[in-house]
C-alpha positions in Angstrom: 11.2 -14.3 -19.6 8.0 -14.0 -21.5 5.4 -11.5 -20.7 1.8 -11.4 -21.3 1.1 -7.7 -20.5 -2.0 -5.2 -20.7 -1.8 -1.5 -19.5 0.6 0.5 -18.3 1.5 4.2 -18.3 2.5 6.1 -21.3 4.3 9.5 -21.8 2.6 12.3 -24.2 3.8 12.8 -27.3 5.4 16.7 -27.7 5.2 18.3 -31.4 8.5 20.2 -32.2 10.0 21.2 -35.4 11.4 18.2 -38.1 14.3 16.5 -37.4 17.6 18.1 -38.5 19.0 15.6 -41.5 22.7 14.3 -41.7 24.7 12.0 -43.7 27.3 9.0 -42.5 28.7 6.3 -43.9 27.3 2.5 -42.9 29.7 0.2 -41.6 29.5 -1.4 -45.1 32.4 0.9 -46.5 30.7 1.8 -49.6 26.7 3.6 -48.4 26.7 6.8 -47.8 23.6 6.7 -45.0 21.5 9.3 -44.7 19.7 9.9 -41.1 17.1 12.1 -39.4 18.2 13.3 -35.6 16.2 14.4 -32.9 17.8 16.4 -29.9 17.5 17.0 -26.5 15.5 21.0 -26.2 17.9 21.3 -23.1 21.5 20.5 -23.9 23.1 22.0 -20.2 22.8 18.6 -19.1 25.9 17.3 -20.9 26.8 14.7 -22.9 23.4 12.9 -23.6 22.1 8.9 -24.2 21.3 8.4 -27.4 19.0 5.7 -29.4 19.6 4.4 -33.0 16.1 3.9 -34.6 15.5 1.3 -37.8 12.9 1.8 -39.9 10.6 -1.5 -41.0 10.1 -2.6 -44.3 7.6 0.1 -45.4 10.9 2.8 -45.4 10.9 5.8 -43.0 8.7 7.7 -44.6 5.1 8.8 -44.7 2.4 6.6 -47.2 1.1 9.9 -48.5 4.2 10.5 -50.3 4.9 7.2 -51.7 4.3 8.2 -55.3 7.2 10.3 -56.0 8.2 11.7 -52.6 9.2 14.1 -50.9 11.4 12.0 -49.0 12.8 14.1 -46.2 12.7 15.3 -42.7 9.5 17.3 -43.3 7.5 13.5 -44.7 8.5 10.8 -42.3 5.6 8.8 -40.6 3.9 9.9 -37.7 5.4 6.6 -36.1 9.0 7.4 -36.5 8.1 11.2 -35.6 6.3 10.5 -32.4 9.4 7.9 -31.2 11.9 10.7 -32.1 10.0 13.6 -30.2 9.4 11.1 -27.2 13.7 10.4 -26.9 14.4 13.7 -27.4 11.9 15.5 -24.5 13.4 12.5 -22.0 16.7 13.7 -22.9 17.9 11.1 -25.8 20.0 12.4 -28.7 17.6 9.6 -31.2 18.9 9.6 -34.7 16.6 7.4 -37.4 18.1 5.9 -39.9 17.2 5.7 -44.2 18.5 2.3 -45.3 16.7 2.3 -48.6 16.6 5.7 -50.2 20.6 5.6 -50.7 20.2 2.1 -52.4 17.5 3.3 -54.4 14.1 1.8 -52.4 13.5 5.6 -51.2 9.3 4.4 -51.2 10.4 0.8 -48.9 8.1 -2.4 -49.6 4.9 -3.8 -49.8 3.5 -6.9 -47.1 5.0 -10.1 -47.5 7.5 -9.0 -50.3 10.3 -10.6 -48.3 11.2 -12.9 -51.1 11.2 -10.1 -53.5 13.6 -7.6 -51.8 16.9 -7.4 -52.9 19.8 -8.5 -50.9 21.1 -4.8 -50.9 19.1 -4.2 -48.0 19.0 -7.8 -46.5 17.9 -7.4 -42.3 20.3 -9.6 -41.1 23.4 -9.2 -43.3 24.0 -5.5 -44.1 21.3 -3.6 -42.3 23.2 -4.1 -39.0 25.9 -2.5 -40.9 23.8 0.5 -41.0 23.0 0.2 -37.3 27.0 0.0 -36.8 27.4 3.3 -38.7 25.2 4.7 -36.8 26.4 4.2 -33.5 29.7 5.6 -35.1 28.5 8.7 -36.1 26.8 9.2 -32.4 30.0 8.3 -31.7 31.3 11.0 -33.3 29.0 14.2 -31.5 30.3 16.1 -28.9 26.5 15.8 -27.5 26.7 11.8 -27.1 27.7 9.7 -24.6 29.7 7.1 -26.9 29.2 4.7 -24.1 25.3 5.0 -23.6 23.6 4.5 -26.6 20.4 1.8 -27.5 18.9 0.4 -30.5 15.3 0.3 -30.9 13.8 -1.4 -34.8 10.8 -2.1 -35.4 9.5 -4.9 -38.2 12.2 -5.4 -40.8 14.1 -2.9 -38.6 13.3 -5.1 -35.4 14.8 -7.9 -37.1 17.6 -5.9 -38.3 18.4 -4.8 -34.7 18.2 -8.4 -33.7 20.9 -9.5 -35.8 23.0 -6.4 -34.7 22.8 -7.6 -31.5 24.1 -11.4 -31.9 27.5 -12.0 -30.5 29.0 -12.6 -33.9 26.9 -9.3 -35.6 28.5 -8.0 -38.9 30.0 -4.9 -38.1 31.0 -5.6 -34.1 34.3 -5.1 -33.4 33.7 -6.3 -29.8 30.9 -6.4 -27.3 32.1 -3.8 -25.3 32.2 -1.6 -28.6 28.6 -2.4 -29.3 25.3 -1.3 -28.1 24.1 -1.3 -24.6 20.5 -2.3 -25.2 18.1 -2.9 -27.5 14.1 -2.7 -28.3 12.7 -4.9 -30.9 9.0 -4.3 -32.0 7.5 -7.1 -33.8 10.1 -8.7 -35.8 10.6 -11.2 -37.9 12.5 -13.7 -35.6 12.9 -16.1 -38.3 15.8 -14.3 -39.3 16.7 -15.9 -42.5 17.6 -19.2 -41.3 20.8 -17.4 -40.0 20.9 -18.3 -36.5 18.7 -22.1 -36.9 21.8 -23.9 -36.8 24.1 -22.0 -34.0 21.3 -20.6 -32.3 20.6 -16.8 -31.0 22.9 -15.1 -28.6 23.1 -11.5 -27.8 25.7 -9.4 -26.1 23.3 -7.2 -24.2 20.0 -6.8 -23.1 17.4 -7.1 -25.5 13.6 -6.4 -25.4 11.0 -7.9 -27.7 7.6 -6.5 -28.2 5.0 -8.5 -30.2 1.1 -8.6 -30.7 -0.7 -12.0 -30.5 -2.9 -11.0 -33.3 -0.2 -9.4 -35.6 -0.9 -10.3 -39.1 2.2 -9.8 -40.8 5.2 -11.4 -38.7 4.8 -14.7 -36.0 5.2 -14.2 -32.6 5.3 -17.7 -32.5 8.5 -17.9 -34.0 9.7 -14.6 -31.5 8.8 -16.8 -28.6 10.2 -19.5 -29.9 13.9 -17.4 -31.1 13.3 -15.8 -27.5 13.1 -19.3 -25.2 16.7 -20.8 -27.0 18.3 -17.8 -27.0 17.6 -17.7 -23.1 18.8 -21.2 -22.8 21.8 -20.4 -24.5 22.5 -17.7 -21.9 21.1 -14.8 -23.7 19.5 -11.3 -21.9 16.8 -11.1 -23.9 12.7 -11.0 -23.0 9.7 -11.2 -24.8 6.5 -8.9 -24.1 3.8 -10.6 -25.8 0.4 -8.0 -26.1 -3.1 -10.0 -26.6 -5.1 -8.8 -29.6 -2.4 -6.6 -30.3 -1.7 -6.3 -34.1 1.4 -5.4 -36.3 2.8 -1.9 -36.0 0.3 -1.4 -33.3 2.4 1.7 -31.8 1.5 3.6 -35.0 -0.6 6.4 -34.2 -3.2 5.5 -36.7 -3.7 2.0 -35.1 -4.8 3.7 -31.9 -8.5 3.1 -32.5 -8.0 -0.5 -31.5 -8.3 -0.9 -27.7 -5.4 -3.7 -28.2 -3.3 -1.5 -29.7 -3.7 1.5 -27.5 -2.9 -0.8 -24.2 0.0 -2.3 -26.1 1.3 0.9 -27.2 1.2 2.4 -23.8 2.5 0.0 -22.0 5.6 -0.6 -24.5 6.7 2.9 -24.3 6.9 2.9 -20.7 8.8 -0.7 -20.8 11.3 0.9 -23.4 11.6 3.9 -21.2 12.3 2.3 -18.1 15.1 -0.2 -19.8 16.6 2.9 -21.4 17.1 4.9 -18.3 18.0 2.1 -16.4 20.8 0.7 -18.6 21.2 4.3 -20.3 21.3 7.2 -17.6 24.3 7.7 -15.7 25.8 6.9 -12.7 23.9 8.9 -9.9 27.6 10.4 -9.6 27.8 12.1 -12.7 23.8 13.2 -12.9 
């Protein structure tokens, strides 16, 4: 399914304190992760969902601090930030991860360096390792539900959650091991070539979110990956936003009208997918 959509509700954002910072291992066997979490003010409720994020190609860090740092809790954007806070007062246990800084790219990547990045943080072949360590460490918390947890990328990221979803994803023991969900905002669905020959296939539900004026990754291409991946069999949907542009759910984008609508409306798509795949049975609330 391919959606051409404008407005819809959105949630406000609420301010709370930085993130606290942990360390885990990727499913690589040999980085030493480092990751941001966001959790739930109220933790009566029990064991909580709980959403891996994956930062884009820029790193998960603010622009002001590109020249040296501080990399940390207290400096990541206001994109990454506003995502975290938004999980966390619905409830989420939402843990970001930092790809680059423990392979020494703490500062990310320029536009349309893709060529030039090194294949120590490829998107398809060892960033879903990362995604994969992740979900272990969730795993891991007394706080989680191990069996309720999404993925949600966006750019390099998106892609990277992309290939973590594929039936054959490096790092997936099994499907039912893997994650429930994911949310992919503006990706590059090209992919690498990977899937061109053997096509696309995920092993759960998977929600794309593009903008048809984004300047730095095709939707073309995500329509295209989206329509033969559904042919194949695959559960996977594309919400396409007109005049939209890339990273239009960054908070300093929201001067656009196009970006604003699409912004609004893609939080409230990811919400509603989360709860409904994510919350538990009526029994157990």
């Amino acid at each position: 399914m391919i959606v051409m959509s404008a407005l819809g509700p959105g949630r406000a954002q609420i301010a709370g304190t930085p993130p606290a910072t942990v360390q885990f291992p990727s499913a690589d066997g040999k980085t030493m992760l480092t990751g941001f979490v966001y959790t739930p003010r109220d933790s009566s409720a029990g064991r909580a969902p709980a959403v891996v994020m994956m930062h884009g190609r820029a790193g998960p860090y603010s622009l002001n601090v590109k020249n040296g740092g501080p990399y940390n809790a207290s400096t990541l954007s206001k994109r990454h930030k506003m995502w975290g806070e938004s999980w966390s007062a619905l409830g989420y246990v939402a843990v970001l991860v930092d790809s680059f800084a423990p392979r020494g790219f703490p500062g990310g990547f320029g536009r349309h360096t893709i060529n030039e990045r090194p294949d120590a943080v490829n998107e398809v072949t060892v960033r879903p390792l990362d995604a994969y360590g992740a979900l272990a460490y969730l795993r891991s918390r007394s706080d989680v539900a191990g069996d309720r947890i999404g993925l949600q990328g966006w750019s390099n990221g998106g892609s990277a959650a992309l290939a973590a979803m594929a039936v054959d994803a490096p790092g997936l023991a099994s499907s039912a091991m893997g994650f429930r969900a994911a949310l992919v905002f503006y990706a590059g669905c090209g992919l690498r070539g990977h899937f061109d020959a053997q096509g696309y296939r995920p092993y759960a539900t998977v929600l794309v979110f593009h903008g048809t004026a984004d300047e730095e990754t095709s939707p073309q291409l995500c329509r295209r990956l989206v329509e033969r991946s559904r042919s194949r069999g695959g559960d996977i949907s594309l919400k396409l936003y007109p005049g939209a542009s890339h990273s239009f759910d960054d908070p300093g984008r929201q001067k656009e009208p196009a970006n604003r609508a699409a912004t609004a409306d893609a939080k409230a798509s990811a919400q509603a997918l989360f709860e409904r795949i994510l919350a538990p049975d009526p029994s157990q609330r």
